[in-house]
C-alpha positions as CSV (number, residue, x, y, z in Angstrom):
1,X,87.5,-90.7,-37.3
2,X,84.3,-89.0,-39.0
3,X,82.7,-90.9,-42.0
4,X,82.3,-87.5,-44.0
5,X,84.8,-85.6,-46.1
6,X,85.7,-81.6,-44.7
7,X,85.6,-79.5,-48.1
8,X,88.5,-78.3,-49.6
9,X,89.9,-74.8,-49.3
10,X,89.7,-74.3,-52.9
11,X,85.4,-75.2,-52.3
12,X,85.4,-72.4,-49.9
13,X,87.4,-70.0,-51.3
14,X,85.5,-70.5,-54.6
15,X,82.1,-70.4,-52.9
16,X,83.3,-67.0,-51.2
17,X,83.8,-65.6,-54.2
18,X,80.8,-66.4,-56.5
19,X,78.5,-64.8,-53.2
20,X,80.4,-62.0,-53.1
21,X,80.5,-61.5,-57.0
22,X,76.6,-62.2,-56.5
23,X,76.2,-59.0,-53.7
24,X,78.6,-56.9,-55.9
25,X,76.3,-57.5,-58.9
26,X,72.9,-56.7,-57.2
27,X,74.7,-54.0,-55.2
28,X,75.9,-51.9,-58.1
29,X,72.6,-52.0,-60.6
30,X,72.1,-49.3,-63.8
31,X,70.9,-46.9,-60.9
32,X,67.1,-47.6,-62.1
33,X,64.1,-48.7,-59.9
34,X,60.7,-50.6,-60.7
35,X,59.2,-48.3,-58.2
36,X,56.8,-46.4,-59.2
37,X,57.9,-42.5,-60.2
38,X,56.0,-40.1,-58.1
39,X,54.0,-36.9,-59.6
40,X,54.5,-33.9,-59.9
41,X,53.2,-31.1,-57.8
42,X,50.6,-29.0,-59.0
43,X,51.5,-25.2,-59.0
44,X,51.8,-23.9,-55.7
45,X,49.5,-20.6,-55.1
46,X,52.1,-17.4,-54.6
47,X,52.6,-16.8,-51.0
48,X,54.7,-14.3,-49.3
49,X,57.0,-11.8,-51.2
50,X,57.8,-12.8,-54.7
51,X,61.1,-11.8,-56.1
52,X,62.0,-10.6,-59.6
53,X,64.4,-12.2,-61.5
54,X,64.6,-12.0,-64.9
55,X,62.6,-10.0,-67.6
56,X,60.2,-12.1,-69.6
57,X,61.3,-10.8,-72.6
58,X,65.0,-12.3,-71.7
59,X,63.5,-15.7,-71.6
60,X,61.6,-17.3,-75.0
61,X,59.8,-19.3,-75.2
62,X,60.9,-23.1,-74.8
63,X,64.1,-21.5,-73.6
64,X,65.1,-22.7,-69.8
65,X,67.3,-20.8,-67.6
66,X,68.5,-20.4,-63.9
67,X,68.6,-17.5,-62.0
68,X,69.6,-16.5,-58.7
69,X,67.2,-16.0,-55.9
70,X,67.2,-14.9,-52.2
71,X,66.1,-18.2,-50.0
72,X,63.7,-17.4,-47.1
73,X,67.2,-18.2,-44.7
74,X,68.5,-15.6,-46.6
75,X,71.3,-17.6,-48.6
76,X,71.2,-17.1,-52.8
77,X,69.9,-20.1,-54.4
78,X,69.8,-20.8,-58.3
79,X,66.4,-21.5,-59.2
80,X,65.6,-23.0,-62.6
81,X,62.9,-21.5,-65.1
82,X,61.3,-22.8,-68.7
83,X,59.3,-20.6,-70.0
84,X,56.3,-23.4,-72.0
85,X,54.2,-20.9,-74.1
86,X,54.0,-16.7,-74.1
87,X,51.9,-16.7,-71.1
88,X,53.5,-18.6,-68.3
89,X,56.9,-19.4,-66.9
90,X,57.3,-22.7,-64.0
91,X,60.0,-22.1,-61.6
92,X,62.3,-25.6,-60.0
93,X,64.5,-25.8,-57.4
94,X,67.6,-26.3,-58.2
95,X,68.3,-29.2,-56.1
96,X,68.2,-32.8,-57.2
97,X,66.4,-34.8,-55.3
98,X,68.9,-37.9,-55.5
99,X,71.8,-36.9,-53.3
100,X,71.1,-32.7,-53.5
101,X,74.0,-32.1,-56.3
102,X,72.7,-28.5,-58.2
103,X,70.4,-29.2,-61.5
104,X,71.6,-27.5,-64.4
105,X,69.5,-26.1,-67.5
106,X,72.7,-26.5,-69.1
107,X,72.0,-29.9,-70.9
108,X,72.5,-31.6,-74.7
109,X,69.0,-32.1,-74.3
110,X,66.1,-30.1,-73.8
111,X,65.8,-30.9,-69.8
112,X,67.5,-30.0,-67.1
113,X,70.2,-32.2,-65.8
114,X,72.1,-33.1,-62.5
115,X,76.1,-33.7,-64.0
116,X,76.2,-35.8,-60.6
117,X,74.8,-39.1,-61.1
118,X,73.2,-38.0,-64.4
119,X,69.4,-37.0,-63.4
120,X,67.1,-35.7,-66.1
121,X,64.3,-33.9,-65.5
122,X,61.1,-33.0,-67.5
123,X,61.1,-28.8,-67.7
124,X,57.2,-28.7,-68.2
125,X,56.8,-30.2,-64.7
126,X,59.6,-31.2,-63.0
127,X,59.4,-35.0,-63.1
128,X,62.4,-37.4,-63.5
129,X,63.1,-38.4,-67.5
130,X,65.9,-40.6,-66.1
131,X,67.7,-41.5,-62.9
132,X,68.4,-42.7,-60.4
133,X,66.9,-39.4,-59.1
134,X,63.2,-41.0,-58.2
135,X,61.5,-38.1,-56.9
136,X,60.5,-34.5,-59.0
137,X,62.3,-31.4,-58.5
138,X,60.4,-28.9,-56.1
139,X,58.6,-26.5,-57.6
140,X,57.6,-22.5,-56.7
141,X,55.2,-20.4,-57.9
142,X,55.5,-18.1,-60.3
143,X,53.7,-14.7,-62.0
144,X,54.2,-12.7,-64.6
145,X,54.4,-8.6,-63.7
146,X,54.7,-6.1,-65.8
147,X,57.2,-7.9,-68.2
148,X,59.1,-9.7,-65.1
149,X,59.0,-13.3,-63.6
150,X,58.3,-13.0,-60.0
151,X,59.5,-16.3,-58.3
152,X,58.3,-16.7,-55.0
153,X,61.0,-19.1,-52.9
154,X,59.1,-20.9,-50.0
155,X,60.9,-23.7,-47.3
156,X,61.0,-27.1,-48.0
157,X,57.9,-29.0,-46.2
């Protein structure tokens, strides 16, 4: 006969359950990290063929947009575009950079906004305003010519 007592199956069973509450709890946080937000990217210099794709008088300033826009694999992609004073317009992809659900300019707020997981991101640059996206949106140069944005679509690096 052993001198100590075997614990009861109500000890277990209760134990089981307060780790597993614990895992669930840590598991399924607000979706927000501690880590620290990367930059943005500067402006990348055009390269290659740029595409038109919407007059510049069709987009006013401090309005955002998406447009369509021929990928270098050939496939349309919407691309997203704020336009931050009369004499420059930043182009996005479109691609959130949490799970790669489409970003929308359609948004209650003035951002752009993956209806996903509920990403923001900042239209001046591209960087996350709330996640859990972590990373910025890619961005793609951009001109103004003769009264059209010319968005030049390069491969992901």
């Amino acid at each position: 006969m052993s001198d100590f007592a075997l614990p009861a199956r109500r000890t277990i069973m209760c134990a089981s359950a307060a780790l597993g509450s614990a895992a669930l709890l840590t598991a399924c946080g607000d979706g927000h990290s501690e880590a620290d937000t990367p930059e943005a990217s500067a402006a990348p210099k055009p390269t290659g063929e740029g595409q038109k794709v919407i007059k510049l008088s069709d987009l006013e300033v401090g309005a955002r947009t998406s447009v369509q826009a021929k990928h270098p694999s050939g496939a349309e992609i919407p691309v997203l575009l704020f336009r931050p004073d009369e004499k420059s317009v930043l182009a996005f992809s479109s691609v959130c950079t949490h799970q790669g659900c489409v970003v929308t300019p359609d948004s209650s707020k003035d951002d752009f906004f993956c209806a996903c997981h509920g990403s923001r991101f900042k239209p001046a640059d591209g960087t996350v305003l709330d996640g859990p996206a972590v990373a910025p949106l890619a961005r793609y140069a951009t001109e103004i010519t003769d009264g059209q944005v010319v968005v030049y679509v390069t491969e992901s690096k």
